[in-house]
C-alpha positions in Angstrom: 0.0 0.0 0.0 2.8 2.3 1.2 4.8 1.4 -2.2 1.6 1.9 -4.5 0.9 5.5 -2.7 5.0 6.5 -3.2 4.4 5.5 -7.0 1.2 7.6 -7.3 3.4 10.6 -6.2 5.8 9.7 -8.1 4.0 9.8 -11.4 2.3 12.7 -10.5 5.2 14.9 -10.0 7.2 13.0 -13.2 4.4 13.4 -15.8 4.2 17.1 -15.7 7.8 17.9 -15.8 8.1 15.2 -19.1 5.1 17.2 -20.4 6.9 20.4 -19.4 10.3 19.3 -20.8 8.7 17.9 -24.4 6.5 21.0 -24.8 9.3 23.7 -24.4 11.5 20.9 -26.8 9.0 21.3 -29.4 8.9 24.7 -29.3 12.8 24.9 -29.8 12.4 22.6 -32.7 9.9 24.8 -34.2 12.0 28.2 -33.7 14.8 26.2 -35.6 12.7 25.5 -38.3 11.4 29.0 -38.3 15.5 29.8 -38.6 16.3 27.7 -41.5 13.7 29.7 -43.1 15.2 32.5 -42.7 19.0 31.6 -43.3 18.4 32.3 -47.2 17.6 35.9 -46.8 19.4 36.7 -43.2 22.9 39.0 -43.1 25.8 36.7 -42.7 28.6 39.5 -42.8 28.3 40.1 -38.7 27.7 44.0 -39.1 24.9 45.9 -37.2 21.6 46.1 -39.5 21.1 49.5 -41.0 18.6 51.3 -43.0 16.9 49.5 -46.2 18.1 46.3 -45.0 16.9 46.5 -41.1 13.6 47.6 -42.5 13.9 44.0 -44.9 15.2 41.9 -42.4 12.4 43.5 -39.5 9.5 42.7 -42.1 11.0 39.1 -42.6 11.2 38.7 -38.6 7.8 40.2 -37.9 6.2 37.7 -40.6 7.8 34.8 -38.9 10.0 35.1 -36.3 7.9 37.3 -34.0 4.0 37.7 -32.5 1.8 35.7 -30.2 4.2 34.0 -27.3 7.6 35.4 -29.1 7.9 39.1 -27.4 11.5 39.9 -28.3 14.1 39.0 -31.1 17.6 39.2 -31.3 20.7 38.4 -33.7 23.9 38.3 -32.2 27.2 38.1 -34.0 29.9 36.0 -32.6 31.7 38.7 -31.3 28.3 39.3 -28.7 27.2 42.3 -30.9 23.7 42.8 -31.6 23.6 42.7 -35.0 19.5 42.7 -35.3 16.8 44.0 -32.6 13.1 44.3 -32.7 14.3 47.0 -30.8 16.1 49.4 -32.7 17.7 51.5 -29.9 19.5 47.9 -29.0 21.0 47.5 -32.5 24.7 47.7 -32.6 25.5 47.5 -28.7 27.7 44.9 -27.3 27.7 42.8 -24.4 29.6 39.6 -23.3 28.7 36.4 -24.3 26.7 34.0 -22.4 27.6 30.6 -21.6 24.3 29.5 -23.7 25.3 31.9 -26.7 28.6 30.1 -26.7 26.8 27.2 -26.9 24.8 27.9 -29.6 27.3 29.6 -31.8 29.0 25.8 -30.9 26.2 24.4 -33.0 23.9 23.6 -29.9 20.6 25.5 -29.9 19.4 25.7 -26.5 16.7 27.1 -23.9 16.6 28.5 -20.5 14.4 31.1 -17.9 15.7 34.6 -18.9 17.4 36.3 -16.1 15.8 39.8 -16.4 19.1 41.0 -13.6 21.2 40.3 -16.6 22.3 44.4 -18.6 21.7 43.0 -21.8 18.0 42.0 -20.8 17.3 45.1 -18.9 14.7 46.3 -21.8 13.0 43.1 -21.7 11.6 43.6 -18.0 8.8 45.8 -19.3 8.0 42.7 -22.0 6.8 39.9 -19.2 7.0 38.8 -15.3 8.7 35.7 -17.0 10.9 35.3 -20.3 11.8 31.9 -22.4 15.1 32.7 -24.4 15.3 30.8 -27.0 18.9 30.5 -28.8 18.8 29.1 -32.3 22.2 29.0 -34.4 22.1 30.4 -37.9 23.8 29.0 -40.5 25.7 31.0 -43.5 28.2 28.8 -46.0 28.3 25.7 -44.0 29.2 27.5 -40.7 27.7 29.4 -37.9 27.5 32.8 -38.2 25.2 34.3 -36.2 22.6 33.5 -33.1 19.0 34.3 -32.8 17.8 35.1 -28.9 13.7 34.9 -29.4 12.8 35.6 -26.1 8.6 34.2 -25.5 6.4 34.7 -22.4 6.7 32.3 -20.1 3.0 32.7 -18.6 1.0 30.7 -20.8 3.6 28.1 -20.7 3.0 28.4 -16.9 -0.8 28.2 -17.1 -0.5 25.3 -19.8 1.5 23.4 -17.3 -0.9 24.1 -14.1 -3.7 22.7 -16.1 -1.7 19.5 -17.3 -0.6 18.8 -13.4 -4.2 19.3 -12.3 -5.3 17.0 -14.8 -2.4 14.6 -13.8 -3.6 14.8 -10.2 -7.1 14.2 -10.5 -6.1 11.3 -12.5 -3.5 9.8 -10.1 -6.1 10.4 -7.3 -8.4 8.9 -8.9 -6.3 5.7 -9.9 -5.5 5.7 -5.9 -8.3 5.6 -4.8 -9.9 3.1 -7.2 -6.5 1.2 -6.2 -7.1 1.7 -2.4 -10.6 0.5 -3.3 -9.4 -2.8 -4.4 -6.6 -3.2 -2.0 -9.7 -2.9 0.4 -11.2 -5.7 -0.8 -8.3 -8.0 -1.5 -7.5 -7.2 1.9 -11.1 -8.1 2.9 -10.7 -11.5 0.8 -7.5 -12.2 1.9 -8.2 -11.9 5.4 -11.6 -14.4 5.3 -9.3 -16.4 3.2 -6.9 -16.8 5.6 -9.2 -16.9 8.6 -10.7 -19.9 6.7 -7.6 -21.5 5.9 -6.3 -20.8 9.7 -9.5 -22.7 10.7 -8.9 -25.7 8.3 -5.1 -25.6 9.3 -6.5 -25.8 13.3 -8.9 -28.5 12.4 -5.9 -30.4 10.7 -3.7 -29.9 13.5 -6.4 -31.0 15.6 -6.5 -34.5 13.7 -3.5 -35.3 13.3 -2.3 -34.2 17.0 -5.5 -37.4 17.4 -4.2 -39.7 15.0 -1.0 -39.2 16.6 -2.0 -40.2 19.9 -3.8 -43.6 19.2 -0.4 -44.1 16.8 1.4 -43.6 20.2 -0.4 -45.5 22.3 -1.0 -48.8 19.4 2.7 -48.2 19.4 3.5 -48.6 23.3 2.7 -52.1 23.4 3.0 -55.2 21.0 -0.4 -56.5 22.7 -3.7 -55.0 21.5 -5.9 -56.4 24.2 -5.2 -53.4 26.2 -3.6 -50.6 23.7 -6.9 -50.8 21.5 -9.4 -49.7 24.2 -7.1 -47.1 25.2 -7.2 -45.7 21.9 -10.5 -46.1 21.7 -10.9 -43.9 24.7 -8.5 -41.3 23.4 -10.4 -41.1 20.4 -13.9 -40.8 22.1 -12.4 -38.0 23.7 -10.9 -35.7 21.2 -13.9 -36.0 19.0 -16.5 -35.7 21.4 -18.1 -38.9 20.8 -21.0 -40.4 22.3 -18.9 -44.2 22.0 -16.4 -45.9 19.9 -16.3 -49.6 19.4 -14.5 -52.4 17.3 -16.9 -55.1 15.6 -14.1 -58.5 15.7 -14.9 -60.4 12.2 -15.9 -63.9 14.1 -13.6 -65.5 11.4 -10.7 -63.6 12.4 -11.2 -62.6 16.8 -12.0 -64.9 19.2 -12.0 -62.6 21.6 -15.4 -60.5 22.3 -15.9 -57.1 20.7 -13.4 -54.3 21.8 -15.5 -50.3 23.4 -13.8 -48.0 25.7 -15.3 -48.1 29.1 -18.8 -47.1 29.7 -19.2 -45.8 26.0 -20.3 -49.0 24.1 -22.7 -47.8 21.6 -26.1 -49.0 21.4 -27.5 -52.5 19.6 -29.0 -50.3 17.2 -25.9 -48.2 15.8 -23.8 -51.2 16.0 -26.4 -52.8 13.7 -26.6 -49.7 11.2 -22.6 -49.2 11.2 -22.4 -52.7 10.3 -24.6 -52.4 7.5 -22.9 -49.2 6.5 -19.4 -50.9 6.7 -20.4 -53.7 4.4 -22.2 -52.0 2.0 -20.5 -48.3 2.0 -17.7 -47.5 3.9 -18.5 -43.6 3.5 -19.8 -42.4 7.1 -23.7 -41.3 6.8 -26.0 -40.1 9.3 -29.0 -42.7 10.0 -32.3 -41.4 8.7 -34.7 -44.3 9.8 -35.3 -42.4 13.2 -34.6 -46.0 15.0 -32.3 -44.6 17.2 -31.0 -42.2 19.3 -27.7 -42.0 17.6 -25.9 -41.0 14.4 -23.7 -44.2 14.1 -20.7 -44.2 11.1 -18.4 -47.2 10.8 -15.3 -47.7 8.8 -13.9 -51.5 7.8 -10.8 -52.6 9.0 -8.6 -54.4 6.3 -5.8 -55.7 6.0 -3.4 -57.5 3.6 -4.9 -60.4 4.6 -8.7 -59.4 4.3 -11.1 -57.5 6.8 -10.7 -58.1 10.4 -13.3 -56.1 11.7 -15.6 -52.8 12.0 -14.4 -49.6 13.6 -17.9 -48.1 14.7 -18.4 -44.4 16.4 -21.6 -42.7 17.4 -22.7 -39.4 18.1 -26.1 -37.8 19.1 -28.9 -37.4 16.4 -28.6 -34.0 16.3 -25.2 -33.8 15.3 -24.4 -36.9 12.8 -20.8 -37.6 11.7 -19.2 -35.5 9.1 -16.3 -35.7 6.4 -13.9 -34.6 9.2 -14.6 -37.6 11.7 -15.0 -39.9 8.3 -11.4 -39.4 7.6 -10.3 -40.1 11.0 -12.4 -42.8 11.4 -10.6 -44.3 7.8 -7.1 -42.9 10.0 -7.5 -44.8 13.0 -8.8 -48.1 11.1 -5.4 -48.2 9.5 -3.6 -47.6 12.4 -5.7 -50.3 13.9 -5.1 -53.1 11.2 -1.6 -51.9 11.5 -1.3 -52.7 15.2 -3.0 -55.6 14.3 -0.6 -56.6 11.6 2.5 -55.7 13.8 0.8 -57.9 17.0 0.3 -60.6 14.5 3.9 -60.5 12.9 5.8 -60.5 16.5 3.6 -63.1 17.7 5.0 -65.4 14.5 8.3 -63.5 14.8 8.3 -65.1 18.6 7.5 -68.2 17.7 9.9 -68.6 15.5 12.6 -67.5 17.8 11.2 -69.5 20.9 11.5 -72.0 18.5 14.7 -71.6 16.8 16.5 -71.4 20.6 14.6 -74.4 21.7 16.4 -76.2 18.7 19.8 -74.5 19.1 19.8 -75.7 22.5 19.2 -79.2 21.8 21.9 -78.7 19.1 23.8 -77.5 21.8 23.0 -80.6 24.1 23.3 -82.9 21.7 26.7 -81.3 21.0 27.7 -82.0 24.2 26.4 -85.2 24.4 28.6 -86.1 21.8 31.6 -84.8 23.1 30.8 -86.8 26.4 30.9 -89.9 24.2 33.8 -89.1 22.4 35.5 -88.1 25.3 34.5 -91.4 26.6 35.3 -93.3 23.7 39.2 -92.1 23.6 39.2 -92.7 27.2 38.3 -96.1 26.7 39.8 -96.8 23.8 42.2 -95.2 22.6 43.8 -93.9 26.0 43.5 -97.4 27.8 45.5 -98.8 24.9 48.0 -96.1 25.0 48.8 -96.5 28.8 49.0 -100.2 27.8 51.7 -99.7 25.8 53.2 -97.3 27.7 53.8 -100.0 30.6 55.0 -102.9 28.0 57.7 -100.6 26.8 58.7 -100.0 30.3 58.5 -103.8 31.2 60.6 -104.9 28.3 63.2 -102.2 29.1 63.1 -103.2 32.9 64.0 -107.0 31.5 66.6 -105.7 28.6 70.1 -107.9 29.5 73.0 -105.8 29.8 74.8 -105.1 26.9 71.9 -103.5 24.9 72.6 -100.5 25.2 70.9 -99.4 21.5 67.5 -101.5 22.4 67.3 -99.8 25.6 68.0 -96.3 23.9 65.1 -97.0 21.4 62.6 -98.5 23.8 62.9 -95.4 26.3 62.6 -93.1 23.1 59.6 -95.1 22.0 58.5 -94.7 25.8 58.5 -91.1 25.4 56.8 -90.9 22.3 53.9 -92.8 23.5 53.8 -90.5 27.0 53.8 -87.8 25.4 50.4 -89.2 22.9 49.1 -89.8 26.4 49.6 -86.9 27.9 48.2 -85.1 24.3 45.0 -87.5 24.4 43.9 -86.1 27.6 44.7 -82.3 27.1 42.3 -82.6 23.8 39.6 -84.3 25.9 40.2 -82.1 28.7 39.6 -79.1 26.0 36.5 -81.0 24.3 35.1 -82.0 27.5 36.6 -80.6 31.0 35.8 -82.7 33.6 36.3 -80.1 36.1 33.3 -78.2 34.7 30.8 -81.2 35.6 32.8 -82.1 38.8 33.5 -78.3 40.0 31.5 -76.0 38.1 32.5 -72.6 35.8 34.7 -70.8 38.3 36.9 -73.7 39.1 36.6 -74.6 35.3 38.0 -71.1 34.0 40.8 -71.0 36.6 42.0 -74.4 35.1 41.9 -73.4 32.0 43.7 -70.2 32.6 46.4 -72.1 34.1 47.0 -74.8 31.8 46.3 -72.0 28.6 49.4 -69.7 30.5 51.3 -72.6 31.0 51.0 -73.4 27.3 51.1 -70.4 25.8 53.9 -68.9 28.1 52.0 -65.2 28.8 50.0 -64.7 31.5 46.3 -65.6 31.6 44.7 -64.0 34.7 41.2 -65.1 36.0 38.8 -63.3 37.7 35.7 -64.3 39.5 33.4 -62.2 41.4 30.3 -64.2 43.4 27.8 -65.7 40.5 25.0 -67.6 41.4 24.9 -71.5 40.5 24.3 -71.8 36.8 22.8 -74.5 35.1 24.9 -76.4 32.5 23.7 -75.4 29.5 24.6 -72.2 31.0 27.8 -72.9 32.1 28.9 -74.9 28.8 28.5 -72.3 26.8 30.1 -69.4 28.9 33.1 -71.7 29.2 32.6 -72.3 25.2 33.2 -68.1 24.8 35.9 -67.9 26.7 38.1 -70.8 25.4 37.3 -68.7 22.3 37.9 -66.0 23.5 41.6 -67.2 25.1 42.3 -69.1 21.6 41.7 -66.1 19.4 44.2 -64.2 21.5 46.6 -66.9 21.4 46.6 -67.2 17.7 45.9 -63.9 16.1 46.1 -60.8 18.4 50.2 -61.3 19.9 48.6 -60.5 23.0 51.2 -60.2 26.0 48.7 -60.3 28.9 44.7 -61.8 29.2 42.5 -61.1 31.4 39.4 -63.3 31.7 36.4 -61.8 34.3 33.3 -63.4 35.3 30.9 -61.7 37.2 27.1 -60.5 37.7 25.9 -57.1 36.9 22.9 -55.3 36.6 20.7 -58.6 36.7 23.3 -60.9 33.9 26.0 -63.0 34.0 29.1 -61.5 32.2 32.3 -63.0 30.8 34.9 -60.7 29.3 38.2 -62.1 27.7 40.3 -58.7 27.1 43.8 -59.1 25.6 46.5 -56.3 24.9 47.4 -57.4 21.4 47.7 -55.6 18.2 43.7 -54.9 17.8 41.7 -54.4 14.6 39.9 -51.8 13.1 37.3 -53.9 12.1 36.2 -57.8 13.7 34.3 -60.1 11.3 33.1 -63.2 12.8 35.0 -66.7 12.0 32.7 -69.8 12.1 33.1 -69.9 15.6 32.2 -66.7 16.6 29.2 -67.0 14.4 28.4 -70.2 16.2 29.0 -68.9 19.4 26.6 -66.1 18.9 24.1 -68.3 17.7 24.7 -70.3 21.5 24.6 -67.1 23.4 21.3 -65.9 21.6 19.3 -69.2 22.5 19.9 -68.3 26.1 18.9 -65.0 25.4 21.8 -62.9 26.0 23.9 -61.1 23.1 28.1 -61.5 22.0 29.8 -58.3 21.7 33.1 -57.9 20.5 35.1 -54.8 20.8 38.9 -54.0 19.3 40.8 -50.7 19.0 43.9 -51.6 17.0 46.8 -50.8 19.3 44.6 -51.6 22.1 43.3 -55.3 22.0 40.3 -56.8 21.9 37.2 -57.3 24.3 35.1 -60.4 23.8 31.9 -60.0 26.3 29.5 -62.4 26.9 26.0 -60.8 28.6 23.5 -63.4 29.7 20.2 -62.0 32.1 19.8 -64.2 35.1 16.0 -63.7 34.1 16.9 -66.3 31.1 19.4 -68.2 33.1 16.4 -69.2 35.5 14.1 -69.8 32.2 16.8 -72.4 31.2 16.9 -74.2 34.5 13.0 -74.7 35.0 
C-alpha cells in the first residue's frame, strides 16, 4: 500500500515535468525550423543592421519570427554584438557572451528562464513577469555565423503546465483511490481467506495431533488387548463422541468385541454401522429415526482381508461428518496396523522360541557327543596307550645288559607314546573338561587359565566375582566363549597379557576375555564366533566384541539371570 501511494506521487510529480520538458522541446524545434527559413535571406557579414536592409530583415522577422508568445528578437554576432533587434535603440550594442550563446554559436541550440538582472535584458523587463530565451544558431556557407535570442512569455507556458498537473492529479487520485478500493477488498478477501484456511489448518492440527496419539499409544505395546481400548478412549475424547467400538470379524477374533469403558454404543448403531461398513464405507447419518444415535463405521482391512468394524456414534442431532469420516478411515489403518505388527511379532516369537529351543538341543546334543567321544578315547584309545606305555617299560626293565641301542630305542619309544598320552587327555580335557561337571565354571575357568598360560607362556589371569549356580547349559556355553575367547588371542592378536572376568551385573551374568594385542579396526566373525553367537542368543543374552587396533580386543558375553532361571525350569 505504502509502495503503491510512493508510485502515485511519483508519477504525479514525473508526468508534468516530461510534459513540461517535451512542450518547451517542441517549441525549440519549431524556432529552428522558423531559422532555417530565414538563413536564405538573413545577413551573414556580422555587421549591425542598418537602413533599407533593417527595414527587410524586421519585415521578414515580424512575418515569422515574431508575434503571439515570441515578445522579443535578437541576432547576435559572434563577437556578442547585436547585429539585429526588434528593438532598434538595442541594435549595434555589445555585451559579453553568455555561456548559452557560446553554446549555440558551438552548434547547440538551447533554452533556458531569462534572467531579467542580466544588462543585456534590462529592456525586456517591461516585456513579461517571466521570459523563455530561445537561442537558435544560424547558419551561412556551412558554418555558424550568427545566433537568434527569441525571447517568449513564459505565462502561458506556466498556465499550460498548471492545467496538465491538475489533470495529472485528479487522474493519479483517482487511480489511488480506485486502487485503495481494491486493496480494500483483497485485503477483505485475503483476510476471510486466511481466517478460513487458519480454521482448516486448526482443524488439521487437531487430527493429526488425534491420529497421533492412538499411533502412540497402538505403538507402546505389541499387545492390543489393552492398547486398542485405550485408543478407543483417546479417540472418544478428542472427537467428542458419544462411543467408539470395534466389531471383531468372528472369522478372524476370538475374543469378544473391543469399546472404551462405559461408551459401548447401542445394539441399534452397531447394527446400522455394520450395515454401513459392508455396504458403504462412507460415514452417513442414520435417517430411519430407530435410534437415538448417528452411528458411522469404517472396515478394517488388511493384507490379509477385513478383520473387523471400527464403529463411532454421536447424538442425532449432530451426525458424523467428512472430518470424523477421515479419521475414522485414519484410525482403522492404524488399527489393522497394530493388528498386523501384534500378529507378525507373535509369529516373529515363535519362530525365535522355537529356533532357541532347537539350538539348545543342538547345543546338548553337542555336548552329548563330546561326552561320548571323550568317553570313547578314554576307553579306547587312552586305555590302549597307557598299555603300551607300561610294556615298553617292562621290556626295558627285562633288557640284558649289553643292549645299550635296544634300551635307547625302547625309552625313546616310551617317550613318544607319554607324550600321545599326555596329548589325548589335554584334547579331551579341552572338548570335554571334567572339572566343569565335577567343579563348576569358576573352578573350570581357573583351570583353564592355568594350563592356557602354561602353554602359551604369557600370562592368563582369571577373575571371579560371586555368580550364582548356573545350570549347564549355561555354564557350557560361557566356558565355550571364553576358550574362544583365550584361543583367538593366542593365535591372532600377539597378545602379551589376558584377562578373563566373570561376574554378575545389573541382573546378567558376564564373561569378558580382554587381551592387549595388536587390535583391529574392524572384527568379522570366523565360524566360531558365528556359532557362538548363535549359542549365546538361544539363552537369550547377546556377544559383543570390541577391538581398537593398538589396544586389544574385548570379547563379552552378557546373559540375564532372568533367562538363566528360564533355562533351568
Amino acid at each position: 500500500m505504502a509502495a503503491s501511494a510512493v508510485l502515485a506521487v511519483a508519477l504525479g510529480l514525473f508526468i508534468p515535468r516530461v510534459a513540461e520538458h517535451h512542450t518547451i522541446q517542441a517549441r525549440l524545434d519549431a524556432m529552428t525550423t522558423l531559422v532555417r527559413v530565414l538563413e536564405q535571406q538573413a545577413p551573414i557579414d556580422g555587421e549591425p543592421l542598418v537602413g533599407t536592409t533593417y527595414e527587410r530583415f524586421d519585415a521578414l522577422v515580424r512575418g515569422g519570427l515574431l508575434g503571439g508568445e515570441n515578445l522579443r528578437v535578437k541576432l547576435w554576432s559572434r563577437e556578442g554584438q547585436i547585429v539585429y533587434s526588434d528593438d532598434r535603440s538595442l541594435v549595434g550594442r555589445r555585451f559579453p557572451p553568455s555561456p548559452p550563446l557560446r553554446a549555440a554559436f558551438a552548434g547547440e541550440p538551447s533554452v533556458e528562464v531569462s534572467d531579467l538582472s542580466e544588462p543585456e535584458n534590462l529592456r525586456e523587463r517591461e516585456l513579461a513577469g517571466e521570459l523563455l530565451e530561445f537561442y537558435v544558431p544560424l547558419r551561412g556557407g556551412g558554418r555558424v555565423v550568427g545566433v537568434f535570442e527569441i525571447y517568449q512569455d513564459l505565462g502561458p507556458l506556466r498556465a499550460h503546465m498548471a492545467a496538465i498537473r491538475a489533470a495529472v492529479w485528479l487522474a493519479v487520485g483517482t487511480g489511488l483511490s480506485v486502487l485503495l478500493a481494491f486493496l480494500a477488498f483483497l485485503f477483505a478477501a485475503t483476510a476471510r481467506t486466511m481466517a478460513r484456511e487458519r480454521r482448516t489448518a486448526v482443524e488439521r492440527a487437531e487430527d493429526l495431533s488425534t491420529l497421533l496419539a492412538t499411533a502412540e499409544i497402538l505403538a507402546s505395546d505389541v499387545s492390543t488387548s489393552t492398547t486398542i481400548a485405550a485408543a478407543l478412549a483417546a479417540f472418544r475424547t478428542r472427537l467428542e463422541l458419544r462411543g467408539a467400538a470395534v466389531l471383531w470379524d468372528p472369522a478372524d477374533r476370538a475374543a469378544g468385541d473391543l469399546a472404551d469403558d462405559g461408551h459401548e454404543p447401542s445394539a441399534a448403531c452397531l447394527g446400522a454401522a455394520r450395515m454401513q461398513a459392508a455396504f458403504d464405507p462412507r460415514i452417513e447419518p442414520r435417517e430411519d429415526g430407530g435410534s437415538d444415535c448417528n452411528a458411522a463405521a469404517v472396515p478394517i482391512r488388511s493384507n490379509v482381508g477385513s478383520l473387523g468394524t471400527l464403529v463411532a456414534c454421536r447424538g442425532a442431532t449432530h451426525p458424523p461428518g467428512e472430518r470424523e469420516r477421515i479419521l475414522l478411515g485414519g484410525l482403522a489403518a492404524q488399527l489393522a496396523a497394530a493388528l498386523e505388527r501384534h500378529r507378525l511379532f507373535e509369529e516373529l516369537h515363535q519362530v525365535t522360541e522355537e529356533k532357541d529351543h532347537l539350538l539348545r538341543r543342538l547345543v546338548d546334543a553337542q555336548e552329548r557327543e563330546r561326552r561320548n567321544l571323550v568317553g570313547d578315547l578314554h576307553d579306547g584309545l587312552g586305555q590302549t596307550l597307557t598299555r603300551i606305555l607300561y610294556g615298553l617299560r617292562g621290556v626295558r626293565t627285562r633288557l640284558p645288559t649289553g643292549s645299550q641301542e635296544v634300551h635307547d630305542e625302547l625309552e625313546r619309544l616310551e617317550a613318544l607314546t607319554d607324550g600321545l598320552s599326555t596329548s589325548l587327555r589335554r584334547y579331551m580335557a579341552a572338548i570335554r573338561p571334567a572339572v566343569l561337571e565335577d567343579f563348576g565354571l569358576a573352578r573350570a575357568l581357573t583351570s583353564f587359565g592355568r594350563e592356557q598360560s602354561a602353554e602359551a607362556g604369557i600370562p592368563i589371569d582369571v577373575r571371579i566375582d560371586q555368580v550364582p549356580d548356573l545350570p549347564p547349559a549355561v555354564a557350557v556355553t560361557l566356558f565355550r566363549a571364553v576358550q574362544e575367547g583365550v584361543m583367538n588371542a593366542r593365535k591372532h592378536a600377539g597378545a602379551a597379557r589376558v584377562e578373563v572376568t566373570l561376574r554378575r551385573r545389573d541382573g546378567a551374568v558376564v564373561v569378558e576375555v580382554a587381551d592387549d594385542g595388536r587390535g583391529a579396526p574392524v572384527v568379522r566373525d570366523g565360524v566360531g564366533l558365528s556359532s557362538m553367537r548363535d549359542r549365546v542368543a538361544s539363552l537369550g543374552g547377546c556377544l559383543e566384541v570390541a577391538s581398537v587396533p593398538g589396544s586389544g580386543t574385548t570379547l563379552r558375553v552378557i546373559v540375564p539371570l532372568e533367562r538363566v532361571d528360564e533355562v533351568r525350569a
